[in-house]
KOLGU-115674 format. One line per 10 residues: number of its first residue (from 1); for each residue x, z, y of C-alpha. Coordinates in Angstrom, 2 decimals, padded with zeros to 5 digits, always signed. Each point is the difference from the previous one (the first is absolute). Example, Ala and Ser with C-alpha at 12.3 -4.5 7.8 and 13.67 -1.06 7.14 Angstrom:
BEGIN
1 = +012.30:+007.80:-004.50  +001.37:-000.66:+003.44
***
This chain:
BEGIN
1 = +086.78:-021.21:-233.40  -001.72:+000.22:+003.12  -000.61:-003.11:+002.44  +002.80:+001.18:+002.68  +002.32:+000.61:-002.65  -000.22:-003.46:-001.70  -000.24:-001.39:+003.79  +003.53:+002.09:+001.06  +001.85:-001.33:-003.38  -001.47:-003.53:+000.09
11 = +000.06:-000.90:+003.72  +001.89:+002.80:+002.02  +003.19:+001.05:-001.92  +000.66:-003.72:-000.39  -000.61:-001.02:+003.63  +002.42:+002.98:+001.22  +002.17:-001.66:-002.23  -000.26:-003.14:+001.66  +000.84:+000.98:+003.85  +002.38:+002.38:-001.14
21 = +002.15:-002.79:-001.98  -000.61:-002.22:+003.58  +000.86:+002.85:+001.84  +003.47:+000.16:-001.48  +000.46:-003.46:+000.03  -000.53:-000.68:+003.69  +002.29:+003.35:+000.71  +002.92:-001.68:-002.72  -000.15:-003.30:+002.60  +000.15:+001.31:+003.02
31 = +002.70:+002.18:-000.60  +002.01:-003.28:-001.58  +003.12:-001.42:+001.77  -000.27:-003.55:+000.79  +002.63:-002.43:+000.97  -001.40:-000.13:+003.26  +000.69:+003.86:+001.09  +003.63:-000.95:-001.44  +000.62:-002.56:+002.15  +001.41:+001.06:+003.65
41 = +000.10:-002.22:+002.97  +003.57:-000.60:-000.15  -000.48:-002.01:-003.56  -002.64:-002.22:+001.60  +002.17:-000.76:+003.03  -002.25:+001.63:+002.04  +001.46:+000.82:+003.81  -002.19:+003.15:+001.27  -000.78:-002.23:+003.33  -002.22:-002.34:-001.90
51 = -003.78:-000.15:-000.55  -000.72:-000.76:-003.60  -003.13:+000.48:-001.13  -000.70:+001.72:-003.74  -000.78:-003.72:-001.54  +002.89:-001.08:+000.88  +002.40:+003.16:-001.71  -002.91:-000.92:-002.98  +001.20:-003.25:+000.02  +003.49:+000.42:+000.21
61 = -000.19:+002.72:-002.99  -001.81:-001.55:-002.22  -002.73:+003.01:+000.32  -003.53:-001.13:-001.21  -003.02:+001.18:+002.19  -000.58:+004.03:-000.90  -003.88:-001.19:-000.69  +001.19:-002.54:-002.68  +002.00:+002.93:-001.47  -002.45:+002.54:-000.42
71 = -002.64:-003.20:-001.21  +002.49:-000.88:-002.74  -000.17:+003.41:-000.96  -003.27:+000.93:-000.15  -000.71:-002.96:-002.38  +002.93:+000.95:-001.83  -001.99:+003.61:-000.85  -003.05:-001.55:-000.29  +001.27:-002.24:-003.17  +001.99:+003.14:-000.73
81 = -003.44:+001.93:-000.24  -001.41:-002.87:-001.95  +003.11:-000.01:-002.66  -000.57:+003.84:-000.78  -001.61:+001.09:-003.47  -004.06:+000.83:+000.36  +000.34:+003.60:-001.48  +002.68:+000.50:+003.61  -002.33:+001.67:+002.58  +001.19:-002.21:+003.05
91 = -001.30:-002.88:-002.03  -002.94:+001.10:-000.80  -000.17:+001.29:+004.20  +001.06:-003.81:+000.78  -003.44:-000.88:-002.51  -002.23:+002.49:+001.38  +000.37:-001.14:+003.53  +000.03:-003.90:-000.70  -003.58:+000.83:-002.06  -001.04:+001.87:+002.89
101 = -000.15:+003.76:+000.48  -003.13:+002.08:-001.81  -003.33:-000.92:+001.49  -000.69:+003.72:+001.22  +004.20:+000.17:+001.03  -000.43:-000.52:+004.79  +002.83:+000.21:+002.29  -000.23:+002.55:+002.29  -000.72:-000.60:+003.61  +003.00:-001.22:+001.97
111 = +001.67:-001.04:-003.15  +001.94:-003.79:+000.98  -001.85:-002.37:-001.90  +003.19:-002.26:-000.99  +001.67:+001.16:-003.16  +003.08:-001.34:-001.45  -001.66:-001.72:-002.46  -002.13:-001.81:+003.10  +003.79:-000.57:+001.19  +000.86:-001.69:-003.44
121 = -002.76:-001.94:+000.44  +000.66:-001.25:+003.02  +003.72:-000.96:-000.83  -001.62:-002.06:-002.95  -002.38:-001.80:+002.05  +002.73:-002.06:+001.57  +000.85:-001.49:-003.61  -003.81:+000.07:-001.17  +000.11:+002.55:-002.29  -002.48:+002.62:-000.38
131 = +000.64:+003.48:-001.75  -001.11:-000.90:-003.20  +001.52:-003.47:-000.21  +003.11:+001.61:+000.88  -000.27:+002.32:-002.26  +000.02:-002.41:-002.89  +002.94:-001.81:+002.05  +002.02:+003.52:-000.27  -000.16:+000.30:-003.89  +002.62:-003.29:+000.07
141 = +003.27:+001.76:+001.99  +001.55:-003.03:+000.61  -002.82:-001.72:+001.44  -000.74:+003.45:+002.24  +003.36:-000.13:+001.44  -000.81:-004.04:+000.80  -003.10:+001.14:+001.76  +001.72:+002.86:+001.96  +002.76:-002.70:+000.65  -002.48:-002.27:+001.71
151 = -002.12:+002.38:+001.88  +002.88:+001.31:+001.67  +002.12:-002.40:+000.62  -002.34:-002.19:+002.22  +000.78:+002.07:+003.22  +003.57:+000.95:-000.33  +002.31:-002.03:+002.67
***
């Protein structure tokens, strides 16, 4: 098998993978009712002469902050990722890009240089976990969920 061949099936395939499993998660939230598009000014005694400002409907609702949302969920996949078996290609897609991408493997030019992993990472940093570390934290669900728990619920009002 030639060199491109083992690179598509090893690194490729599984990568497309990846993004397209991301892809349909991020179109499956956004296209999710929440309470908060169910609620109409009349049920938070809301007169249409006053100024009130979107913290305060958050605040009355109950809402958390959209970015606290989408950061409980993007842990929530991570661990998810973490949890799968290591013959499942978005696994071994999730390893491949925590190792670090083939030494010969460049981004083209103009390519963003944050990832989602770079995201991850970032979200993690907060609660002083790297990649690794929290992928060992992953493999124990109930402490995952306790992690996700505390990372997110730091900014919520």
């Amino acid at each position: 098998m030639s060199s491109l061949t083992q690179y598509h099936q090893d690194f490729l395939v599984p990568t497309l993978h990846l993004v397209l499993s991301v892809f349909i998660i991020i179109h499956r939230l956004s296209h999710s009712a929440s309470p908060l598009h169910l609620t109409s000014p009349d049920h938070l005694n809301i007169q249409w002469t006053e100024l009130i400002t979107s913290d305060e409907v958050r605040s009355r609702t109950g809402q958390p902050f959209l970015s606290d949302t989408v950061h409980r969920h993007r842990l929530s996949f991570y661990g998810h990722l973490n949890h799968a078996d290591p013959w499942q290609d978005h696994y071994r897609a999730l390893q491949a890009c925590i190792m670090g991408p083939p030494v010969e493997w460049r981004r083209r030019t103009g390519r963003p240089r944050q990832t989602w992993l770079r995201t991850v990472e970032t979200d993690l940093r907060q609660t002083n976990f790297g990649l690794v570390s929290a992928k060992r934290c992953a493999q124990d669900r109930a402490a995952w969920r306790q992690l996700v728990t505390t990372a997110t619920s730091t900014a919520s009002p």
